[in-house]
PyMOL Python script that loads the backbone (N, CA, C, O; Angstrom):
from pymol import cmd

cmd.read_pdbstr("""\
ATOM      1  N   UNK A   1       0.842  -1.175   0.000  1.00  0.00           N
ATOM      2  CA  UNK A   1       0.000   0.000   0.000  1.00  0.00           C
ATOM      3  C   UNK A   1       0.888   1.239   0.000  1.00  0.00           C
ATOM      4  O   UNK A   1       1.995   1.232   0.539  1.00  0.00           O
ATOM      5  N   UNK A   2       0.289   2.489  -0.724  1.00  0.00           N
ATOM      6  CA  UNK A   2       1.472   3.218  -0.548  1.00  0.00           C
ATOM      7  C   UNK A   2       1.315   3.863   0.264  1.00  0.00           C
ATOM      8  O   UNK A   2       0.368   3.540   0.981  1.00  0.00           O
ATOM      9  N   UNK A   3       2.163   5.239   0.701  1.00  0.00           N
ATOM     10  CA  UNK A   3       2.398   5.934   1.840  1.00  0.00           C
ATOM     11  C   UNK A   3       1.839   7.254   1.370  1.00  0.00           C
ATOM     12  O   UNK A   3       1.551   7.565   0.214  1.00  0.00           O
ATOM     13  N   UNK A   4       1.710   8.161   2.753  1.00  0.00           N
ATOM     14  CA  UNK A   4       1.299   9.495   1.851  1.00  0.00           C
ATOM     15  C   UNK A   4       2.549  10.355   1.454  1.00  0.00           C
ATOM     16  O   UNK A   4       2.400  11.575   1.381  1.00  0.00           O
ATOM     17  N   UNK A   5       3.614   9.866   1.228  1.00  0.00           N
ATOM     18  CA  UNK A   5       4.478  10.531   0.285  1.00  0.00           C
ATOM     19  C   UNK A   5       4.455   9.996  -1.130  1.00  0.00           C
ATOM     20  O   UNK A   5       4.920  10.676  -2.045  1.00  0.00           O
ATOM     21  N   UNK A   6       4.061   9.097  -1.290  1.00  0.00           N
ATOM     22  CA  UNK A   6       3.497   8.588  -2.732  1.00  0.00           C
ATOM     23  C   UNK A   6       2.316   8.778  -3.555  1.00  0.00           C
ATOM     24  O   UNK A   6       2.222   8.605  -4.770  1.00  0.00           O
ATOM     25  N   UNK A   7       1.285   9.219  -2.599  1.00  0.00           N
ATOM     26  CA  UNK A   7       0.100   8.488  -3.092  1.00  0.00           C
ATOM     27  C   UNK A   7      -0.096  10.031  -4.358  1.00  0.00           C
ATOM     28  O   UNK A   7       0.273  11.205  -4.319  1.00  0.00           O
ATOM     29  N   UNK A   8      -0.728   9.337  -5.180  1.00  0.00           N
ATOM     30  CA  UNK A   8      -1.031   9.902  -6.305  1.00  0.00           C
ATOM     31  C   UNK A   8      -2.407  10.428  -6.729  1.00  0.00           C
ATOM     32  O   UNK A   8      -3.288   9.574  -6.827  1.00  0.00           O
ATOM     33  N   UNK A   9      -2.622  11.278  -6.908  1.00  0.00           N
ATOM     34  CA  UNK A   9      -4.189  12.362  -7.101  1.00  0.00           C
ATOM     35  C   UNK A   9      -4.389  12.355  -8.462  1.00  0.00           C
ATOM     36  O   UNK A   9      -3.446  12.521  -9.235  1.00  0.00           O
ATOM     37  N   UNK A  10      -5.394  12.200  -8.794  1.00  0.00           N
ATOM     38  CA  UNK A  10      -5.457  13.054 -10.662  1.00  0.00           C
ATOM     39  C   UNK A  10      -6.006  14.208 -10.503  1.00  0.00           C
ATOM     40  O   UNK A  10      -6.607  14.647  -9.522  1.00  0.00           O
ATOM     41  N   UNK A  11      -5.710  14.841 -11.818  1.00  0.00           N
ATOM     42  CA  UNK A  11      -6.177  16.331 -11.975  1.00  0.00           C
ATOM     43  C   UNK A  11      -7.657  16.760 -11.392  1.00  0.00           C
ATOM     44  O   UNK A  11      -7.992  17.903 -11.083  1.00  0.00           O
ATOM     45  N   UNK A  12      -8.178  15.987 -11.342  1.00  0.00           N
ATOM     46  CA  UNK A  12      -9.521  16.191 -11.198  1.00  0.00           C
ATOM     47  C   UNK A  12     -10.115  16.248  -9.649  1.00  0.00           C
ATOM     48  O   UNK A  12     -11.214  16.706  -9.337  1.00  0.00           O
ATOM     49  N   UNK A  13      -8.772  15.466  -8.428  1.00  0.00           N
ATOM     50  CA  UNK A  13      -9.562  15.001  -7.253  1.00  0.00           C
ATOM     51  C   UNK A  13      -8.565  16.218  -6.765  1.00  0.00           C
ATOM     52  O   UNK A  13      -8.776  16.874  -5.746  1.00  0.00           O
ATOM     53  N   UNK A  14      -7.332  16.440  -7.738  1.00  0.00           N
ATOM     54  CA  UNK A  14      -6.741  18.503  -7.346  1.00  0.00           C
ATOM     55  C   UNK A  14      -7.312  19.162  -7.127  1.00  0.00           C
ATOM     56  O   UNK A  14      -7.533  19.687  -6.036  1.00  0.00           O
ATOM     57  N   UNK A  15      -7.963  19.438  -8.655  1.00  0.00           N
ATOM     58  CA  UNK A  15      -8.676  20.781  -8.596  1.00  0.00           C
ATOM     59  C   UNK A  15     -10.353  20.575  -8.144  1.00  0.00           C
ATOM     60  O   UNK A  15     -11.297  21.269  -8.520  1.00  0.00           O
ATOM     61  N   UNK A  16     -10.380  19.517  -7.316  1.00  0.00           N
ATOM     62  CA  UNK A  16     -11.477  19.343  -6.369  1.00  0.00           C
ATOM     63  C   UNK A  16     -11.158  20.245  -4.950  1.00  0.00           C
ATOM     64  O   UNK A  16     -11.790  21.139  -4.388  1.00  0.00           O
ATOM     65  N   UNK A  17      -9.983  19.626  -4.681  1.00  0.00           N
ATOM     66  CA  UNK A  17      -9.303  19.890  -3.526  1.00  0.00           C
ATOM     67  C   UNK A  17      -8.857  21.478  -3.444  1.00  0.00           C
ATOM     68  O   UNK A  17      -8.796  22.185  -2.438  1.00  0.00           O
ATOM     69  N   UNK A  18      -8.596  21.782  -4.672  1.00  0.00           N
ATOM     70  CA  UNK A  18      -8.478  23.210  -4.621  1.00  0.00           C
ATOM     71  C   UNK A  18      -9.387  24.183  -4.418  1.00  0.00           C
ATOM     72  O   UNK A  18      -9.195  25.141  -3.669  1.00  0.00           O
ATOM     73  N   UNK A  19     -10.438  23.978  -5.088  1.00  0.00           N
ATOM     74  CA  UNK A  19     -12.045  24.646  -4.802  1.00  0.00           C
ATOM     75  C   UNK A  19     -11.952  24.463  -3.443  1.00  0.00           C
ATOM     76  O   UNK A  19     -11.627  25.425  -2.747  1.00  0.00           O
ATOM     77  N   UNK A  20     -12.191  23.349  -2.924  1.00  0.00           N
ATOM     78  CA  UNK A  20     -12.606  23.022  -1.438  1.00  0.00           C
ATOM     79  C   UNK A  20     -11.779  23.778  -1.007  1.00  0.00           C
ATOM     80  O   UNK A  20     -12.314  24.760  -0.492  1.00  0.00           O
ATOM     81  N   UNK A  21     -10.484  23.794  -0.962  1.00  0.00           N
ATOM     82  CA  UNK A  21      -9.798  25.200  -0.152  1.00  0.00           C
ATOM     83  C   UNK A  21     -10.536  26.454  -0.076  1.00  0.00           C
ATOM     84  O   UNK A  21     -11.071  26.905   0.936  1.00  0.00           O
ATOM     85  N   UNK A  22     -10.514  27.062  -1.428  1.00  0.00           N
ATOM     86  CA  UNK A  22     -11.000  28.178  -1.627  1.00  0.00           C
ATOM     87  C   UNK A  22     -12.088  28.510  -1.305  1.00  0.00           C
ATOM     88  O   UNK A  22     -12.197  29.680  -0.939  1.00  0.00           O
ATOM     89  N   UNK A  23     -13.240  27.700  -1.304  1.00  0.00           N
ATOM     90  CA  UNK A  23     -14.436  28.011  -1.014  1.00  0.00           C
ATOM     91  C   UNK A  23     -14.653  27.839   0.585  1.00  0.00           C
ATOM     92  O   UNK A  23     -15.634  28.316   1.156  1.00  0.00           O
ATOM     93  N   UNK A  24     -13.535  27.037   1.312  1.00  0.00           N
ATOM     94  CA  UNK A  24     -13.573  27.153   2.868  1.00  0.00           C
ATOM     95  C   UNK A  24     -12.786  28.006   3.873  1.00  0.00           C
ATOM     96  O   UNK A  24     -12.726  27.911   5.099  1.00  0.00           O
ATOM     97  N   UNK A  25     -12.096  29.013   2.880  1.00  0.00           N
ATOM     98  CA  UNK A  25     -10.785  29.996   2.810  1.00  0.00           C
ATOM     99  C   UNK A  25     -10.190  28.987   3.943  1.00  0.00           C
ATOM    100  O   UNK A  25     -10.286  29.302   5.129  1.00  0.00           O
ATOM    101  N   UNK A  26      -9.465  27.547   3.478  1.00  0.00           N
ATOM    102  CA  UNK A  26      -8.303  27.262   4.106  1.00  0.00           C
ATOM    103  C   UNK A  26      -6.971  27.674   3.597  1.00  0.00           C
ATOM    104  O   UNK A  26      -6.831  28.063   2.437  1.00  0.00           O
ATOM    105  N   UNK A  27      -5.916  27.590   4.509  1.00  0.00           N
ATOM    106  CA  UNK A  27      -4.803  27.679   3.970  1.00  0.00           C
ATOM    107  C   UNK A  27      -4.033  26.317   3.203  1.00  0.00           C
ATOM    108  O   UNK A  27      -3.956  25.163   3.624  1.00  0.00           O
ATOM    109  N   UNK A  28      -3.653  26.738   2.288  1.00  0.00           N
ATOM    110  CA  UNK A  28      -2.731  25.778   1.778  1.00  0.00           C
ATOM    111  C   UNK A  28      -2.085  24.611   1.767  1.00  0.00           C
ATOM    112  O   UNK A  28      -1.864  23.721   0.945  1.00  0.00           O
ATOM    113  N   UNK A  29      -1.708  24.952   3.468  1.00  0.00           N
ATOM    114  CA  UNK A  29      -1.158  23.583   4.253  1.00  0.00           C
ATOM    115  C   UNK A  29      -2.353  22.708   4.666  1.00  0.00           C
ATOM    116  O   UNK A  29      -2.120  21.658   5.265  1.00  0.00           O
ATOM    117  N   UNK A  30      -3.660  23.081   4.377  1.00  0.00           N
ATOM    118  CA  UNK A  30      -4.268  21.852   4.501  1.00  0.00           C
ATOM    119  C   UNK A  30      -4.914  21.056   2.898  1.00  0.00           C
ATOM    120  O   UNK A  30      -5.999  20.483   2.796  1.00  0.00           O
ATOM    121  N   UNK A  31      -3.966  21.230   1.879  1.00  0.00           N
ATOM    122  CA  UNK A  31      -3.596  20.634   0.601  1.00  0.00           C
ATOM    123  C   UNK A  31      -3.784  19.374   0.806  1.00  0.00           C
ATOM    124  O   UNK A  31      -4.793  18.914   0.272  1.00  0.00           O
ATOM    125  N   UNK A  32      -2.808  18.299   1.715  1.00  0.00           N
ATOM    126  CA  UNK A  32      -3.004  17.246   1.447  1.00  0.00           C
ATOM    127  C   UNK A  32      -4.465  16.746   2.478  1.00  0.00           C
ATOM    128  O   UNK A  32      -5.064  15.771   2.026  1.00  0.00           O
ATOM    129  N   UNK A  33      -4.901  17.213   3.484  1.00  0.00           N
ATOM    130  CA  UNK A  33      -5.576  16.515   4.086  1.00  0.00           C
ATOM    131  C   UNK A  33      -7.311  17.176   2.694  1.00  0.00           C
ATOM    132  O   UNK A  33      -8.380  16.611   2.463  1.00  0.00           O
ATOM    133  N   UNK A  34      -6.826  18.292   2.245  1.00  0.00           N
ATOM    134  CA  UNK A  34      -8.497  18.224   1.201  1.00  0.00           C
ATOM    135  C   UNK A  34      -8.459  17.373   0.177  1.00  0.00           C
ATOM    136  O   UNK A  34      -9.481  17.092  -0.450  1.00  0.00           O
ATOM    137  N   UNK A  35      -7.281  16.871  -0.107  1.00  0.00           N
ATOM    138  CA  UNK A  35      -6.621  15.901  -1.684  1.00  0.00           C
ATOM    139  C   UNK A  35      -7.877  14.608  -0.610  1.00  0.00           C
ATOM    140  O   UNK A  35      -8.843  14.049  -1.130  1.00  0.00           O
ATOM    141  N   UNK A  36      -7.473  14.444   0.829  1.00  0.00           N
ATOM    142  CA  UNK A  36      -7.671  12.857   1.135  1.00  0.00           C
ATOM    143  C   UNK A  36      -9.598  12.537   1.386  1.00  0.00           C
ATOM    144  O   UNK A  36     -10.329  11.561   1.213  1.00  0.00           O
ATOM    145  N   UNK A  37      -9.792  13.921   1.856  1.00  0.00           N
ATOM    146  CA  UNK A  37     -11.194  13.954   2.024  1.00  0.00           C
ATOM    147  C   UNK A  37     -11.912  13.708   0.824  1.00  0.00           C
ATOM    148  O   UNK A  37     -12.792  12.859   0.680  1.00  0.00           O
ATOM    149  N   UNK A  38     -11.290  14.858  -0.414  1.00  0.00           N
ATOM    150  CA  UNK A  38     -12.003  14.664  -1.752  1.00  0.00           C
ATOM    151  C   UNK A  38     -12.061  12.842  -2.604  1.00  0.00           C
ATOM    152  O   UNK A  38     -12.905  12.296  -3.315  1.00  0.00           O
ATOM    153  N   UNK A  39     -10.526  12.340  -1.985  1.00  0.00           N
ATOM    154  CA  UNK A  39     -10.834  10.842  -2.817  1.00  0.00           C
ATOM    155  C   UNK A  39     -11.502  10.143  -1.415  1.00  0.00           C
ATOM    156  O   UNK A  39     -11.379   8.949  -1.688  1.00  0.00           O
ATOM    157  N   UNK A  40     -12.050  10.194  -0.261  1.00  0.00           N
ATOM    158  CA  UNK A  40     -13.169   9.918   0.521  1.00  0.00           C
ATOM    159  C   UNK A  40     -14.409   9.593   0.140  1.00  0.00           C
ATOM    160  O   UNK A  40     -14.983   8.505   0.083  1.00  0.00           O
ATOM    161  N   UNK A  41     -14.912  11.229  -0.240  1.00  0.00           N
ATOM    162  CA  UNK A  41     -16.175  12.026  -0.707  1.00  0.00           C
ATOM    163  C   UNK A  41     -16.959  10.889  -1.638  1.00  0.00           C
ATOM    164  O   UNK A  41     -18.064  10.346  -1.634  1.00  0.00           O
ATOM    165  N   UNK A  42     -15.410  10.836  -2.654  1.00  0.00           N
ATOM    166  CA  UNK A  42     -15.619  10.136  -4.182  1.00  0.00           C
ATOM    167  C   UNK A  42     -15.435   8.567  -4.087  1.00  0.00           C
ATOM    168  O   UNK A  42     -15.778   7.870  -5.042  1.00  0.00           O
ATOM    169  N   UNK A  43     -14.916   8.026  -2.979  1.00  0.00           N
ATOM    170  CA  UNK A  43     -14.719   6.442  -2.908  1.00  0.00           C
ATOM    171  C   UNK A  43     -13.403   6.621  -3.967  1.00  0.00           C
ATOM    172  O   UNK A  43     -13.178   7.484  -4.815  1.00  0.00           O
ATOM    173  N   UNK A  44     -12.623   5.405  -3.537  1.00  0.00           N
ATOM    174  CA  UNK A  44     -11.382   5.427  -3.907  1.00  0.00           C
ATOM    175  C   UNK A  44     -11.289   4.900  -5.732  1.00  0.00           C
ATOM    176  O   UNK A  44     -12.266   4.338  -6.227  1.00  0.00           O
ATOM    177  N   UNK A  45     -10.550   5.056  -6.221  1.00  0.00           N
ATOM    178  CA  UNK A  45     -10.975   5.208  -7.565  1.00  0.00           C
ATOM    179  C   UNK A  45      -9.306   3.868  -8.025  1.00  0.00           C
ATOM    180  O   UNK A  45      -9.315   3.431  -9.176  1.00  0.00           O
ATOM    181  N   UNK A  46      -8.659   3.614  -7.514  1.00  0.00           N
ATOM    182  CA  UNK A  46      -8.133   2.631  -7.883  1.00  0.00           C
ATOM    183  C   UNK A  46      -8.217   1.233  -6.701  1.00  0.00           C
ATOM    184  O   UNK A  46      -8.117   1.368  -5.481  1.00  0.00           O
ATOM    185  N   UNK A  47      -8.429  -0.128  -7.458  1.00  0.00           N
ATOM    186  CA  UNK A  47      -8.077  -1.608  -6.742  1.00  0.00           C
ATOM    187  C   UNK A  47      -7.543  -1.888  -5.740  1.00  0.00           C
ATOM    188  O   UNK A  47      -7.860  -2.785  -4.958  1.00  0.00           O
ATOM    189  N   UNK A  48      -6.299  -0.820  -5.633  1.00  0.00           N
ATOM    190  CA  UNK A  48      -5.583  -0.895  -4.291  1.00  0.00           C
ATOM    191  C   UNK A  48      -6.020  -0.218  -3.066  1.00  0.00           C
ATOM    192  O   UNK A  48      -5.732  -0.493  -1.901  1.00  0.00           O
ATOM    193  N   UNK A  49      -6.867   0.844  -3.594  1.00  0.00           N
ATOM    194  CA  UNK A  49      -7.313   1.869  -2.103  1.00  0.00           C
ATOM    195  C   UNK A  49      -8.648   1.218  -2.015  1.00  0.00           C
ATOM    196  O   UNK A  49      -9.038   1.519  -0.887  1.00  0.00           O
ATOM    197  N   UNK A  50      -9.591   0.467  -2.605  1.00  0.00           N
ATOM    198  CA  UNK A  50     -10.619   0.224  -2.214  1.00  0.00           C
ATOM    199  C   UNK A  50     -10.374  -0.185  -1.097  1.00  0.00           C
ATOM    200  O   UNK A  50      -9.241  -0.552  -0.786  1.00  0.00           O
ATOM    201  N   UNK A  51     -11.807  -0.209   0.064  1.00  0.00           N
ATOM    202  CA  UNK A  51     -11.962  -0.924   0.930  1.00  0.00           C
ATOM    203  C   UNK A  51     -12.548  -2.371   0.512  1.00  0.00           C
ATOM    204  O   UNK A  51     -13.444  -2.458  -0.328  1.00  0.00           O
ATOM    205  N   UNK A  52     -12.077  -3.324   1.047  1.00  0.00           N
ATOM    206  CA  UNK A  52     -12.296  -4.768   1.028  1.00  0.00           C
ATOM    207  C   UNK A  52     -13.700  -5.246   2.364  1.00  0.00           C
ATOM    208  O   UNK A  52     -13.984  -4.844   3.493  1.00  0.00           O
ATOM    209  N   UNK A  53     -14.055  -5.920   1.751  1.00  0.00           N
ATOM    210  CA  UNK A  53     -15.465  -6.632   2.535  1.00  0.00           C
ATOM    211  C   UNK A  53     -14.705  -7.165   3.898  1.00  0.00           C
ATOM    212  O   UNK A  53     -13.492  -7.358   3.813  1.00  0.00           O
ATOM    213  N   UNK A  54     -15.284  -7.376   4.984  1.00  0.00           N
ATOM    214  CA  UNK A  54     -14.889  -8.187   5.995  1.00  0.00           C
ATOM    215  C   UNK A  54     -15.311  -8.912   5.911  1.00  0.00           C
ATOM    216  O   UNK A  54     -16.533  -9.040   5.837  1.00  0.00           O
ATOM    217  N   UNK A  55     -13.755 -10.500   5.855  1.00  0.00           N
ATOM    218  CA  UNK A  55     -13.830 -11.386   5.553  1.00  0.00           C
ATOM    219  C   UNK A  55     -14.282 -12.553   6.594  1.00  0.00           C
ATOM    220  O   UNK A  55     -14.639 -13.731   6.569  1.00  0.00           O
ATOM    221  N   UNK A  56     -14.007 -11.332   7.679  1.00  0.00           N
ATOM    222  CA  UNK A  56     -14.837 -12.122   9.209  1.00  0.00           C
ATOM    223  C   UNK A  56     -16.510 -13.076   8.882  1.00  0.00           C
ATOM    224  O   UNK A  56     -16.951 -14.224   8.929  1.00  0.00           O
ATOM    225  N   UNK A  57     -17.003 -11.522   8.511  1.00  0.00           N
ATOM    226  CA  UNK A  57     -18.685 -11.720   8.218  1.00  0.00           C
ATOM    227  C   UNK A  57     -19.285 -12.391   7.514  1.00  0.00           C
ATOM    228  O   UNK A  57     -20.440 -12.801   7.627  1.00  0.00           O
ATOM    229  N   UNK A  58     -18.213 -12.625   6.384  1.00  0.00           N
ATOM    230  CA  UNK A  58     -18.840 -13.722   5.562  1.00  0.00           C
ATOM    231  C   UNK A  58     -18.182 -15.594   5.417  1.00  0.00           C
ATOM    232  O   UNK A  58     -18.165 -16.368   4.460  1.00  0.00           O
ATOM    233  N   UNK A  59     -17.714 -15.737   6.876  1.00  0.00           N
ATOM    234  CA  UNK A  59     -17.437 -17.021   7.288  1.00  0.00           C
ATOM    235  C   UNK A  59     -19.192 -17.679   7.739  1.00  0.00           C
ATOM    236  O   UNK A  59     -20.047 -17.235   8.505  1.00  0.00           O
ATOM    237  N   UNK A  60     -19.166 -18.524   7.120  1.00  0.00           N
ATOM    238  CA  UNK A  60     -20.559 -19.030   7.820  1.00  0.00           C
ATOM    239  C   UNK A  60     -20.621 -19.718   8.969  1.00  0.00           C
ATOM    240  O   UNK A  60     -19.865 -20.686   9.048  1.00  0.00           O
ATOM    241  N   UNK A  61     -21.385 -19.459   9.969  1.00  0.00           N
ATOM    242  CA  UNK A  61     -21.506 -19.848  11.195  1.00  0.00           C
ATOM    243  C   UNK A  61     -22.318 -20.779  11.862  1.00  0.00           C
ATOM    244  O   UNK A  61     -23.486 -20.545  12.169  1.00  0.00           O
ATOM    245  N   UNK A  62     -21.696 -21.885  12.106  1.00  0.00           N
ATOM    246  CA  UNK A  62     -23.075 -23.034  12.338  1.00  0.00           C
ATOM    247  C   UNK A  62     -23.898 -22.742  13.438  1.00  0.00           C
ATOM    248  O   UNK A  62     -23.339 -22.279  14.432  1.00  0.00           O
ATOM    249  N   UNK A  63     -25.699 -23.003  13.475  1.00  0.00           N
ATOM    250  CA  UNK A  63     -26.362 -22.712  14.235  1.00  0.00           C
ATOM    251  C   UNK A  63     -26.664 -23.766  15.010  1.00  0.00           C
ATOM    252  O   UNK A  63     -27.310 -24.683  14.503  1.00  0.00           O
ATOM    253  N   UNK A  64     -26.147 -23.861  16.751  1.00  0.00           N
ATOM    254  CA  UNK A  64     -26.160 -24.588  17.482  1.00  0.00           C
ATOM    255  C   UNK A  64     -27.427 -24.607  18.598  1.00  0.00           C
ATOM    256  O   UNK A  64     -27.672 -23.432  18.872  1.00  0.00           O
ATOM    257  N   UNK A  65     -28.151 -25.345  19.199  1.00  0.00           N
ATOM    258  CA  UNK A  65     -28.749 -25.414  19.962  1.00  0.00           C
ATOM    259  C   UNK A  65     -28.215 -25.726  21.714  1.00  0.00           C
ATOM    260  O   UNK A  65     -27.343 -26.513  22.082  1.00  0.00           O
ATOM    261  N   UNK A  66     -28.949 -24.948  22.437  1.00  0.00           N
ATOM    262  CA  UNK A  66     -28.411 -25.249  23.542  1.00  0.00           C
ATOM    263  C   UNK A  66     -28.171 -26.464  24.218  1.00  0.00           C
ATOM    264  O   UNK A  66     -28.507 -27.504  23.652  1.00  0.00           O
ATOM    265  N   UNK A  67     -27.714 -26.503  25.190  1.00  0.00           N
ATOM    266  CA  UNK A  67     -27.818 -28.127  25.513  1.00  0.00           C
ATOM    267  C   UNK A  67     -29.301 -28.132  26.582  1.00  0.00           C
ATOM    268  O   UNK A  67     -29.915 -27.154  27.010  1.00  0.00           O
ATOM    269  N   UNK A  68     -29.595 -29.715  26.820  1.00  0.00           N
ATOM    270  CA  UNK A  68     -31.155 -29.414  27.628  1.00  0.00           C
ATOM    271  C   UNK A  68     -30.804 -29.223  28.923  1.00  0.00           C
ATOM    272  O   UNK A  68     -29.676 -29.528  29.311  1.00  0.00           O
ATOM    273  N   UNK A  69     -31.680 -28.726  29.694  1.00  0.00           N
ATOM    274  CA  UNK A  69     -30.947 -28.364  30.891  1.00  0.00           C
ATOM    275  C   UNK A  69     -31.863 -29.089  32.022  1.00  0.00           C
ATOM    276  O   UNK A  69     -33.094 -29.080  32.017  1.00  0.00           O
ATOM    277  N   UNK A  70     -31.180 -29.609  32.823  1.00  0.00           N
ATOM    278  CA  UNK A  70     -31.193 -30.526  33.770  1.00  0.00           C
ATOM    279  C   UNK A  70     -32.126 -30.095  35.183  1.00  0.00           C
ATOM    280  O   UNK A  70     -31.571 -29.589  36.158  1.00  0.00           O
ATOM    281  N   UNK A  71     -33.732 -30.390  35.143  1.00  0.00           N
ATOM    282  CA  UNK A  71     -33.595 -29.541  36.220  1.00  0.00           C
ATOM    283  C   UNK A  71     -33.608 -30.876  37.267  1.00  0.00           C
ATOM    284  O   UNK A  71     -34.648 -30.647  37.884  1.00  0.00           O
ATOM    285  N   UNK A  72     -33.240 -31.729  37.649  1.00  0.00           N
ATOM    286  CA  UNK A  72     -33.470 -33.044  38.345  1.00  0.00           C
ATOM    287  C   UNK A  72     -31.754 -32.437  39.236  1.00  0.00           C
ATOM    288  O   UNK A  72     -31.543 -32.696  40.421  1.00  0.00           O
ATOM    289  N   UNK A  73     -30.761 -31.657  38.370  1.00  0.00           N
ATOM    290  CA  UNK A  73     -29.299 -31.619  38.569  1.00  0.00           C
ATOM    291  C   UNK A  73     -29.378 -30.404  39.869  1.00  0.00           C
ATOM    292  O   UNK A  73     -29.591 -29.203  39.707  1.00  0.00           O
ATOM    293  N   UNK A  74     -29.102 -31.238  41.386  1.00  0.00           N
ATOM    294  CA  UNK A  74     -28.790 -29.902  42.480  1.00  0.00           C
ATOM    295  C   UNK A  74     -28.218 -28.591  42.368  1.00  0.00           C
ATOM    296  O   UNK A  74     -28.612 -27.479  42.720  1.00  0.00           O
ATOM    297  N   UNK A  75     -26.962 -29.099  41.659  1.00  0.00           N
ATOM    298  CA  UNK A  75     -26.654 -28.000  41.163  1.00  0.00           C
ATOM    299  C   UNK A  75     -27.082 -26.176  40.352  1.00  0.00           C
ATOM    300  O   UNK A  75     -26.664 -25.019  40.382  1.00  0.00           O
ATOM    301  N   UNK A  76     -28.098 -26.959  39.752  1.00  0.00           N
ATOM    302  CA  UNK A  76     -28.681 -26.092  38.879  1.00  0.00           C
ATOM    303  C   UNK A  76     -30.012 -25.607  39.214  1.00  0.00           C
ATOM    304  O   UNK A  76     -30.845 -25.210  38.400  1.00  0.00           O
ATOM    305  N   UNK A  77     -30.144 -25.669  40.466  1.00  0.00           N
ATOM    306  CA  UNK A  77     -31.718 -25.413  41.225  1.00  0.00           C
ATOM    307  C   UNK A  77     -31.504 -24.063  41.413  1.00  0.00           C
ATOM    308  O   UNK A  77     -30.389 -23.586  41.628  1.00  0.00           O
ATOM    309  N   UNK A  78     -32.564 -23.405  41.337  1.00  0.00           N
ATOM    310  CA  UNK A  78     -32.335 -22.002  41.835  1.00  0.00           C
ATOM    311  C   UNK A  78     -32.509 -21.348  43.467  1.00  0.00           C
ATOM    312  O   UNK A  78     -33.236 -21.847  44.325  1.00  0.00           O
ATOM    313  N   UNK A  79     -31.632 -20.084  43.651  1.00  0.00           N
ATOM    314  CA  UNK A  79     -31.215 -20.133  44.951  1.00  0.00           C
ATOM    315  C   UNK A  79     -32.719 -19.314  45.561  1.00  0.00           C
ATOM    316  O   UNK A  79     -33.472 -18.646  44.853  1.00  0.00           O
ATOM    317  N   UNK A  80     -32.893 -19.583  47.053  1.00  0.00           N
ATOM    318  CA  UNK A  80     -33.849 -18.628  47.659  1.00  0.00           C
ATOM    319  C   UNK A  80     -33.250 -17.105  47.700  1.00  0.00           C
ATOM    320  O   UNK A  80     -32.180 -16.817  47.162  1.00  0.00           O
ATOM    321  N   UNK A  81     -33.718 -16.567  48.103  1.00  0.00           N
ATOM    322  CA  UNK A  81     -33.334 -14.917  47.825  1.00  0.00           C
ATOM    323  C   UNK A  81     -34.210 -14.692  49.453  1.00  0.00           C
ATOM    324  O   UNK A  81     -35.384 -15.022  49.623  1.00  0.00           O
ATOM    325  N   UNK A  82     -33.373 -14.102  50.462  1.00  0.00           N
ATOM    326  CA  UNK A  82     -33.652 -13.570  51.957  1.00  0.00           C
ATOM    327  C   UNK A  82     -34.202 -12.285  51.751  1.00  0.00           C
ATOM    328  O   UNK A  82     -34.166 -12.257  50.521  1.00  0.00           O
ATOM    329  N   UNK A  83     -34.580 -11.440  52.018  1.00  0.00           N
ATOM    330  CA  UNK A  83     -34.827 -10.060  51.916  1.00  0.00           C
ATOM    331  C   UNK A  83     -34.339  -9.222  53.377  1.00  0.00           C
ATOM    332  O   UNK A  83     -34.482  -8.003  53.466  1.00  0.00           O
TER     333      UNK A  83
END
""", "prot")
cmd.dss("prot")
cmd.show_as("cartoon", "prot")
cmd.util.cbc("prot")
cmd.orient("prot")
């Protein structure tokens, strides 16, 4: 992936970025952060900057049932409550 000393703009997501200056009277030095908002705005326009699906979500997940629950088991009796 590249870095932001690489990354590359076309003319078009510039002089996006340039309006957006001008029309928000920023200064200059915020050039690269309007370059990053404008390819935001627009969704990334090359393969490599897309965002990718999470590959978590689309693992399928088997649907299990609980186990039966025992009420005969001491253990699992419920407690009195004193006040």
């Amino acid at each position: 992936m590249a870095s932001e000393e690489d990354e590359v703009y076309t003319e078009d997501e510039t002089n996006e970025a340039m309006f957006f200056i001008r029309e928000h009277e920023l200064p200059m030095t915020e050039l690269r952060y309007a370059l990053k908002y404008v390819r935001i705005l627009h969704g990334a326009r090359s393969p490599e900057n897309q965002v990718l699906a999470d590959p978590v979500a689309q693992i399928p997940v088997a649907e299990v049932e609980p186990p039966v629950f025992n009420w005969e088991d001491k253990e699992n009796q419920p407690v009195e409550r004193h006040p």
